[in-house]
N, C-alpha and C positions, 0 to 999 in steps of 0.2 A: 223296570222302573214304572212308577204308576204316578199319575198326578192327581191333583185332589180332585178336578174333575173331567176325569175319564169316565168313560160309561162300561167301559170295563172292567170287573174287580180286582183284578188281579189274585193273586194264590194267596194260601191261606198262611197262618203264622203256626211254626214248629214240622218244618218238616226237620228230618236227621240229620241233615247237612247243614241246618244255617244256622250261622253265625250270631248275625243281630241284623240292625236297621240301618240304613244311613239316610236320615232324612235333611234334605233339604228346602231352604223358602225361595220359593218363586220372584218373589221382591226384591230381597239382601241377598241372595244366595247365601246367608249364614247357614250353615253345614253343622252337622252336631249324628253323634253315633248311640245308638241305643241295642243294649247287649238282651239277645234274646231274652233270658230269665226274667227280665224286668219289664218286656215289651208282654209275655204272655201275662207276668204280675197284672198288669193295667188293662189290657185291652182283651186278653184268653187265647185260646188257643183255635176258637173257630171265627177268628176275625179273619177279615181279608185286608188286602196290603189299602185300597183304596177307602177302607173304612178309618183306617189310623189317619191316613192325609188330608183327609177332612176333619179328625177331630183333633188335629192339632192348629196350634198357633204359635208364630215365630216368636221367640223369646227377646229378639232384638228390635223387629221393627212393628210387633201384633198382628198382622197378616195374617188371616185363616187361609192361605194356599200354600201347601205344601206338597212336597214331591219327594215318595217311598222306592228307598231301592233295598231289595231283602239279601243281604251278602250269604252267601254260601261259602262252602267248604270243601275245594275241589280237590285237595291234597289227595295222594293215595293212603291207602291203610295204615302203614306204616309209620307215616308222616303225623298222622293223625294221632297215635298212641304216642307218640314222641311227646305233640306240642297240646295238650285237647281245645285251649282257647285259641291257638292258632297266631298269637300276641293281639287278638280282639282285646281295647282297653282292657291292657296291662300294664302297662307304662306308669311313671310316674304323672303324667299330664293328664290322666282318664283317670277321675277318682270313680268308684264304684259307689252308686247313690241308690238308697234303699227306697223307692218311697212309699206315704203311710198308705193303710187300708184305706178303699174307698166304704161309705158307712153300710154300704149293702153287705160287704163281708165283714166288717167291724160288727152288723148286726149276726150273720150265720154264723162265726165265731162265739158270739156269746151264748146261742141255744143247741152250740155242741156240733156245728155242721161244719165245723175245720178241714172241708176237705185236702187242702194243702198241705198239711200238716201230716196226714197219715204216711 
């Protein structure tokens, strides 16, 4: 768990095992889960967990302190090929939210440098 201001950075985003994010506000304690794929989408994959808790803001009460905890995947092997989200927001209550390009990639995109894509 990392809080937005540790002097620590905590680990980096996409190791094999994790899951997603579970971020919470320091303030409301509103709680909200963010599914790997979409955390590398926004922030990449050489962030560190103390970089996200600082550039977020609670969606409920506006508070810039936030507090990252990066879920893992401790299942054994087996487990794993069974279930692969593991019921990380699958549920009907966890819609899966796309969101848009930031215009840095909305601009690489347009002169052919999609690297996502390939």
């Amino acid at each position: 768990m990392v809080w937005w201001n540790d002097r620590e950075r905590g680990i980096r985003l996409g190791a094999s095992t994790t899951l997603g994010l579970s971020v919470s506000c320091t303030n409301c304690q509103h709680v909200a889960r963010i599914r790997l794929d979409v955390a590398l989408r926004l922030w990449g994959e050489r962030t560190f967990a103390r970089d996200i808790a600082q550039d977020l803001r609670c969606s409920r009460c506006g508070l810039r302190a936030a507090c990252v905890q990066v879920l893992s995947d401790s299942r054994p092997p087996h487990a794993i090929a069974d279930d692969p989200g593991g019921g990380f927001l699958l549920g009907p209550n966890y819609p899966c939210v796309d969101p848009p390009l930031s215009p840095a990639a909305e601009a690489a995109k347009a002169r052919g440098w999609a690297w996502w894509e390939s």
